[in-house]
C-alpha positions as CSV (number, residue, x, y, z in Angstrom):
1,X,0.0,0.0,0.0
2,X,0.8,3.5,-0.4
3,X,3.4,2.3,-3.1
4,X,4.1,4.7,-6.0
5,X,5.7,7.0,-3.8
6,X,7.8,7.5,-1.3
7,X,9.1,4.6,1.2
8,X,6.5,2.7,-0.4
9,X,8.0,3.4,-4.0
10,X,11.5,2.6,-2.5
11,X,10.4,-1.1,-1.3
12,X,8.7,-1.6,-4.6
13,X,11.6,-1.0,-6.7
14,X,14.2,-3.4,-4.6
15,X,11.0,-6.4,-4.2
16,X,11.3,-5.5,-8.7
17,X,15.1,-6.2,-8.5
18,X,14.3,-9.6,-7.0
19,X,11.9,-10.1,-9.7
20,X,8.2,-9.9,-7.7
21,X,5.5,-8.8,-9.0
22,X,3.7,-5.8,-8.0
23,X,0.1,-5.1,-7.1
24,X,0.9,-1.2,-6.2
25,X,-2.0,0.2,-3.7
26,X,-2.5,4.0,-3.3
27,X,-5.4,6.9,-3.2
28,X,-4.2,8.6,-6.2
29,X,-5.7,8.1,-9.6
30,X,-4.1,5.5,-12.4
31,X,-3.2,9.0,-14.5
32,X,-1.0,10.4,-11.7
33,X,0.8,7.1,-10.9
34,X,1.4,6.2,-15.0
35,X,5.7,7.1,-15.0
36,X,5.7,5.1,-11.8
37,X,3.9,2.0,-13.6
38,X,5.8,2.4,-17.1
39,X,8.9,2.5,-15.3
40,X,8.6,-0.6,-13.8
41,X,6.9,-2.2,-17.6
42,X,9.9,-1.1,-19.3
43,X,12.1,-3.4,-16.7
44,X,9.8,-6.2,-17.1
45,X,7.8,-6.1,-14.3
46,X,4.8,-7.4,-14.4
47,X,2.7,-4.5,-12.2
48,X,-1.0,-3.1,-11.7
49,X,-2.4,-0.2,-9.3
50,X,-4.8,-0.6,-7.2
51,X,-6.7,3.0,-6.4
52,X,-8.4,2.9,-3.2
53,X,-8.1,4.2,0.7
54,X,-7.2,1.5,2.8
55,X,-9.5,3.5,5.2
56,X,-12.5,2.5,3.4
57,X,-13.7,-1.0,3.5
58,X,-14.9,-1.7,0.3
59,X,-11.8,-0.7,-1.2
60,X,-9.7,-2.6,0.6
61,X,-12.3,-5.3,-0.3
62,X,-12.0,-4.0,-4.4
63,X,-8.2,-4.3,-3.7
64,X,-7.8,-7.5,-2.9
65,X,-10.0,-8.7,-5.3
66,X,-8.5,-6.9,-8.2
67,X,-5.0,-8.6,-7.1
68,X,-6.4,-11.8,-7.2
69,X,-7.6,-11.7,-10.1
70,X,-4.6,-10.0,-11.9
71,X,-2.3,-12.4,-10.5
72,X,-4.3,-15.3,-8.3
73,X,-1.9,-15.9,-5.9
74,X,-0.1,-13.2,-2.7
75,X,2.9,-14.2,-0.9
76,X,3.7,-10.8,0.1
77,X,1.8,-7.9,2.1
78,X,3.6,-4.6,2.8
79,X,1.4,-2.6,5.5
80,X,2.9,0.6,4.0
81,X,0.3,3.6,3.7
82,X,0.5,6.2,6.1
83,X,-0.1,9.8,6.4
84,X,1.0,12.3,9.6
85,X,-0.8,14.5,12.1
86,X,-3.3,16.7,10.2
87,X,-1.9,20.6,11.3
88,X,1.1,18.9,13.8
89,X,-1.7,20.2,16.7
90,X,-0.3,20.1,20.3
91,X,-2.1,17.2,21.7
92,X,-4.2,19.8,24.0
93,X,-5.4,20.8,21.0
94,X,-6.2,17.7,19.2
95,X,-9.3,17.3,17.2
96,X,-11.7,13.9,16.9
97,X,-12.0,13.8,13.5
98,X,-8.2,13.9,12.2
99,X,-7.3,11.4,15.1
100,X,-10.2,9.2,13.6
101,X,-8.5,9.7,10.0
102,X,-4.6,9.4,11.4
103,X,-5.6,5.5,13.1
104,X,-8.0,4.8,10.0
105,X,-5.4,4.9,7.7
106,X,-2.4,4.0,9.8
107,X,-3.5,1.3,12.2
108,X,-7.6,0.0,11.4
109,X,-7.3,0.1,7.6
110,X,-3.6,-1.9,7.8
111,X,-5.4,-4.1,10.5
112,X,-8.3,-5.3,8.4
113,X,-6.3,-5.4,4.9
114,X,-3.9,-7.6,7.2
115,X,-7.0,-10.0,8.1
116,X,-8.7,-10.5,4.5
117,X,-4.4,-11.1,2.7
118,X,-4.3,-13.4,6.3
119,X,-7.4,-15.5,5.6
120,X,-6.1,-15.5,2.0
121,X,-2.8,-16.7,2.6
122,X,-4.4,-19.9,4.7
123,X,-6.0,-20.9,1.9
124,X,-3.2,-21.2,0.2
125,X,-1.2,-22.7,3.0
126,X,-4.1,-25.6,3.7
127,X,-3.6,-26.1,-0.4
128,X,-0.4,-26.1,-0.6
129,X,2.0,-26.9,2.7
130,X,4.7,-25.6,1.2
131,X,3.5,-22.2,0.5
132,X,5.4,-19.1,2.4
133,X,4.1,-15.6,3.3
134,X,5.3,-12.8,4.6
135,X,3.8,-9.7,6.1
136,X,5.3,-6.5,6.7
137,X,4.3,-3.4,8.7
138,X,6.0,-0.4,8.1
139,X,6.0,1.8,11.4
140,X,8.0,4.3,12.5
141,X,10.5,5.8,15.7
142,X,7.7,8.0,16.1
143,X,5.9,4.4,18.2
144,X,8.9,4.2,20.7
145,X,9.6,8.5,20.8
146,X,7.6,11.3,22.0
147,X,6.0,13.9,20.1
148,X,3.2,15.7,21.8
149,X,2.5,17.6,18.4
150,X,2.1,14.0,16.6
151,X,-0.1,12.3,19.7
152,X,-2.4,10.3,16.8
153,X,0.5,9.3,14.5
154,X,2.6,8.1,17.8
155,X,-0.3,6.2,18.5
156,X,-0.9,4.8,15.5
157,X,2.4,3.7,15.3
158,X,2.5,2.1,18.7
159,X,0.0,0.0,18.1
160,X,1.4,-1.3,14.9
161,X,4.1,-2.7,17.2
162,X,1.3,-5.0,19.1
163,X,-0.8,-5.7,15.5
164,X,2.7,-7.1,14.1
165,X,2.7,-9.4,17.1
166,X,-0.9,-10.6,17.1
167,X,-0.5,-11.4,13.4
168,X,2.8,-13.4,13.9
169,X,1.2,-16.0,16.6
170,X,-1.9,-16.0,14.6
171,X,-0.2,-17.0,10.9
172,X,2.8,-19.2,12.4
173,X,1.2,-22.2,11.6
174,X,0.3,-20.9,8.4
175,X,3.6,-20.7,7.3
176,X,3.4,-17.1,6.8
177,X,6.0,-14.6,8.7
178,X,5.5,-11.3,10.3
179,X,7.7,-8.1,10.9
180,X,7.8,-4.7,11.8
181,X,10.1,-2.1,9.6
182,X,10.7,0.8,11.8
183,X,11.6,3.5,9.6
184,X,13.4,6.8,11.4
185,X,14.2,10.2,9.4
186,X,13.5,9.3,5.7
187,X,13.7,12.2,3.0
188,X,9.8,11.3,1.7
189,X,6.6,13.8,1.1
190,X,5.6,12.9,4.5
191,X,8.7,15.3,6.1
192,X,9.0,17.7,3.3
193,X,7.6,20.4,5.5
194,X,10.6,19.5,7.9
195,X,13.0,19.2,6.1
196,X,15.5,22.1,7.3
197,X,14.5,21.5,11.0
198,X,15.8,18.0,10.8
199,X,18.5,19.1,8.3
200,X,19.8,20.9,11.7
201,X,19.0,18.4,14.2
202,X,20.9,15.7,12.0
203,X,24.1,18.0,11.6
204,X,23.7,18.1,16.0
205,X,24.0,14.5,15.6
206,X,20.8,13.3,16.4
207,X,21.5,10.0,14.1
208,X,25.0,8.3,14.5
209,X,25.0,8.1,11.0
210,X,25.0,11.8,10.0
211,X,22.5,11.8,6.9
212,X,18.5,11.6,6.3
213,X,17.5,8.3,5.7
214,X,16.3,7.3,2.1
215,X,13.4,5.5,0.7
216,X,15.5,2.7,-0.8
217,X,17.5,2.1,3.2
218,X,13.4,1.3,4.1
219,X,13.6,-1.2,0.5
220,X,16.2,-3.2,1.5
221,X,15.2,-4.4,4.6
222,X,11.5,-5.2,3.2
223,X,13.4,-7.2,0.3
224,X,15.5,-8.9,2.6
225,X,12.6,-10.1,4.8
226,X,10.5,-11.0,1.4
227,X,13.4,-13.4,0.4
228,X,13.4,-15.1,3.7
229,X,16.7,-13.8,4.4
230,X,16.0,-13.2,8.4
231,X,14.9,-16.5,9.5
232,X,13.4,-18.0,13.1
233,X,12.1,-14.2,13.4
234,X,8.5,-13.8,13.0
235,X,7.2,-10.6,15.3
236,X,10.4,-8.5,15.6
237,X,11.2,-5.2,14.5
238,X,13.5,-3.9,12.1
239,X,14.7,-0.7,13.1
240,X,16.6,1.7,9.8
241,X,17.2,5.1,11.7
242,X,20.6,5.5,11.2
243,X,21.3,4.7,15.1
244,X,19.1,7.3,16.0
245,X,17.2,5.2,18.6
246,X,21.0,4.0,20.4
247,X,20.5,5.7,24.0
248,X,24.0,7.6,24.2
249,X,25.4,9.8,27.2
């Protein structure tokens, strides 16, 4: 989800150079998205785009149905769609409605897309018991660090933390694998509004390694996990901040 842009964009391209095939999710319209898709044509990917909120039920129900019937099979689910605090309120200030949209997208929409791909990838499993899945949820620093202008987004991305774990006990004896990607400071269009503020807190050293993070740092871990590379694993996190999180004196 959320994958013709951005993080997501950067884990599509690396899953391309290990030859998947893409089912690209996103609330854009196909016209917007069409470089993104050609791109990935003219290196032989096989790819579709799936337009839809993965707040709203019946697209996340038009989703999944459009995949399986462009490809008939999913061995791969990347929780990726997100968006930040509407306005960056102080939490005093916060406002129903935009905390309603913030976990929609970020934490129920992700939860119930999980549970349809999940019942999906059973079937599979009980027809094949050699099939392997893997889910991954893309979170963020902002679920383990503070920031009282960001309550609903720090929320959200706490309890991605839990949903990763309820989903690896529950599809263990599915064969199907779950992880958490915790993404830190990544230049994206979520932090372009930011961008000179962390420019300065980076240079302070706020990261041990002294540079924003990139959407293609995020790509290589999911593609790692996709192959199978980290193995005996299900329900841990991934954390690509640069050190950021490393507690230092």
């Amino acid at each position: 989800t959320g994958g013709a842009r951005g993080i997501g964009l950067g884990i599509a391209r690396w899953l391309a150079t290990d030859g998947w095939q893409l089912a690209l999710g996103g609330r854009r319209p196909i016209e917007d998205v069409a470089d993104v898709l050609d791109t990935f044509r003219q290196d032989g990917i096989e790819v579709c785009y799936c337009q839809g909120d993965v707040a709203v039920a019946a697209d996340r129900k038009r989703t999944v149905t459009e995949v399986r019937e462009k490809f008939g099979a999913l061995h791969l689910l990347v929780n990726n769609a997100g968006i930040t605090s509407p306005g960056r309120r102080d939490i005093l200030e916060a406002d129903e409605e935009d905390f309603d949209r913030v976990l929609g997208v970020n934490l129920k929409g992700p939860f119930f897309l999980t549970r349809d791909c999940a019942r999906w990838m059973i079937d599979q499993h009980d027809n094949d018991p050699g099939f392997q899945g893997t889910i991954v949820n893309i979170s963020s620093i902002s679920g383990d660090v503070v920031s009282i202008h960001r309550g609903d987004y720090c929320l959200s991305k706490s309890a991605t933390r839990m949903a990763t774990q309820l989903w690896a006990v529950r599809m263990a004896p599915h064969g199907v694998n779950v992880y958490e990607v915790q993404p830190g400071i990544i230049k994206s269009d979520m932090t372009a509004g930011v961008t000179e503020k962390y420019d300065q807190l980076i240079a302070d050293g706020l990261t041990v390694e002294t540079r924003w993070g990139e959407p293609d740092d995020v790509g290589r871990a999911v593609a790692m996990l996709a192959r199978g590379d980290l193995t005996y694993a299900t329900g841990q996190v991934l954390t690509i901040d640069g050190g950021l999180l490393i507690r230092r004196l």
